[in-house]
C-alpha positions as semicolon CSV with decimal commas, in nm:
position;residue;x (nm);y (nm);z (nm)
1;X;0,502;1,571;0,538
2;X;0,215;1,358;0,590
3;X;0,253;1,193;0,256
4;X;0,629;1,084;0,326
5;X;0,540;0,930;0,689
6;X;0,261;0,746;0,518
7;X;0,525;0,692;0,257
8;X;0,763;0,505;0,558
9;X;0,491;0,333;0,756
10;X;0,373;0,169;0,409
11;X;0,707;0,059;0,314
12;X;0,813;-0,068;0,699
13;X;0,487;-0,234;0,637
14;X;0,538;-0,376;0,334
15;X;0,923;-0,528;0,408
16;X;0,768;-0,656;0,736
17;X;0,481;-0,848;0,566
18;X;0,697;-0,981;0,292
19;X;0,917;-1,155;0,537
20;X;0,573;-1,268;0,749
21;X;0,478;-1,432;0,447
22;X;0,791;-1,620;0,411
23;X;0,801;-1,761;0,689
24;X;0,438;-1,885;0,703
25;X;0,403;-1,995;0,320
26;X;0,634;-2,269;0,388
27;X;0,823;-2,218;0,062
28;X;0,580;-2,118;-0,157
29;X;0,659;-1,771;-0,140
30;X;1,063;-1,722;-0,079
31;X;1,294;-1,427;-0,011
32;X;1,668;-1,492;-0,106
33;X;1,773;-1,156;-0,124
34;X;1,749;-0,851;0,120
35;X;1,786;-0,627;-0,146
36;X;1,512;-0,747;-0,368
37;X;1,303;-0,714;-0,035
38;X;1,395;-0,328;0,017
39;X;1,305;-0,270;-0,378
40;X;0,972;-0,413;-0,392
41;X;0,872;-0,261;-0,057
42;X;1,006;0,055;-0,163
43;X;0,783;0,055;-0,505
44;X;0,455;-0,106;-0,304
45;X;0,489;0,155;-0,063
46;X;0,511;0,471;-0,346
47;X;0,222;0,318;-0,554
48;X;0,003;0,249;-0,238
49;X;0,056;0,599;-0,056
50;X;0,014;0,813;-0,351
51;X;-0,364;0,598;-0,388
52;X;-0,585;0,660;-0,094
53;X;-0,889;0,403;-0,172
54;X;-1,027;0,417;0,164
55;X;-1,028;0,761;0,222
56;X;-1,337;0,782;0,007
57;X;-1,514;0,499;0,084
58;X;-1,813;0,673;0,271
59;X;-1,833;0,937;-0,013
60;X;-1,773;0,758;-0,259
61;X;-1,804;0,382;-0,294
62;X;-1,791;0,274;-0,625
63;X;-1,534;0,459;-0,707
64;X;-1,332;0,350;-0,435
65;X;-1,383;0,016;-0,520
66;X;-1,292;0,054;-0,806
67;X;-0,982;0,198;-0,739
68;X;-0,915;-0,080;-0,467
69;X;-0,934;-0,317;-0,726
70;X;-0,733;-0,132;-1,004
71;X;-0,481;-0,085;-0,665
72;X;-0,487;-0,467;-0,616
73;X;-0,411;-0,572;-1,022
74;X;-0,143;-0,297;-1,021
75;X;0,029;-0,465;-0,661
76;X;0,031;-0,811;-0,847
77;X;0,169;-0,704;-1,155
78;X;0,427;-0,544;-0,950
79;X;0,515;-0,845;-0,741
80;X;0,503;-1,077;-1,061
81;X;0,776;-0,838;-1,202
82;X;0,997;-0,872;-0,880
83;X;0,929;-1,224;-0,883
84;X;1,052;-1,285;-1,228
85;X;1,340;-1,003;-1,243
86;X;1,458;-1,071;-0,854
87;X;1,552;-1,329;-0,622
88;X;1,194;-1,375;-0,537
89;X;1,057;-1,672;-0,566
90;X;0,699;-1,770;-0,578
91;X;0,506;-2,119;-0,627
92;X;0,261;-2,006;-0,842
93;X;0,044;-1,716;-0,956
94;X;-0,183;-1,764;-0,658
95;X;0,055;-1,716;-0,475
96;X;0,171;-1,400;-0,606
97;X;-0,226;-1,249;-0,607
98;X;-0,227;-1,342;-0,259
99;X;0,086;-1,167;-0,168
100;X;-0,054;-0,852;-0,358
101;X;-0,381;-0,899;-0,164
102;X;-0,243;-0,908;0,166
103;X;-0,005;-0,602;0,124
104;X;-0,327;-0,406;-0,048
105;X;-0,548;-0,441;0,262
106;X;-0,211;-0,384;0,506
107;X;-0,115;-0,051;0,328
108;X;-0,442;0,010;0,318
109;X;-0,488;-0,026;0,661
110;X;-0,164;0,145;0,772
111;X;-0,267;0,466;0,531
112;X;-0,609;0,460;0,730
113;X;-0,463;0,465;1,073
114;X;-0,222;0,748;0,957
115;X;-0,510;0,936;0,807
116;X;-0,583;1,164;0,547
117;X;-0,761;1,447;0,743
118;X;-0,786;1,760;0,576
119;X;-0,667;2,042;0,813
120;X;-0,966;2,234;0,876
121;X;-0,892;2,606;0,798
122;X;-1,011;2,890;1,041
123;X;-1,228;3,158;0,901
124;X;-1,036;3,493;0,748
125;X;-1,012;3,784;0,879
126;X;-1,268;3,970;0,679
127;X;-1,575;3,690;0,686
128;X;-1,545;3,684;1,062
129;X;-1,602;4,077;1,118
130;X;-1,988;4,007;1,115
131;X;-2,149;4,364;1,034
């Protein structure tokens, strides 16, 4: 359950930014097509939930850089796809690397605030009879 509302909030996320961006970048980034918009949100969203970066930052921190970063090439080549096979339309590759920058540290972000908490399980039954 907690995977599919992060699942939501990172696609909401995602569609919002997308049209944030085109509105600010002044035609350098440009949605045509609502549709195209939906998509790439939509596969953002599944490829940034199911990789949870932050969660192990305090553990773990090169490995969660290094994840952030394999996280951030993987969101640009996934953009540059949309951009060529879609109705997206952006300047430059800059442009795109931005983009995928921008909805990294967002989903990232909006997967921190949702949390990854680990239920804490009660003691059984037979290890709490002390005798």
């Amino acid at each position: 359950m907690r995977y599919l509302g992060r699942f939501v909030a990172n696609a909401l996320a995602v569609f919002l930014a997308l049209y944030l961006v085109d509105s600010i970048a002044d035609g350098r980034f440009r949605v045509t097509a609502m549709w195209s918009t939906v998509l790439l949100s939509v596969a953002l969203s599944f490829v940034n939930s199911s990789i949870r970066p932050l969660h192990r930052i305090r553990s773990r921190t090169a490995r969660s850089l290094i994840v952030t970063v394999l996280t951030l090439c993987v969101n640009v080549l996934i953009v540059q796809i949309f951009v060529w096979v879609t109705p997206l339309e952006a300047a430059n590759v800059a442009w795109v690397a931005a983009i995928a920058a921008f909805v990294t540290l967002l989903t990232g972000l909006v997967s921190w605030l949702i949390g990854f908490k680990v239920r804490a399980k009660g003691r059984s039954p037979s290890r709490s009879r002390a005798t």
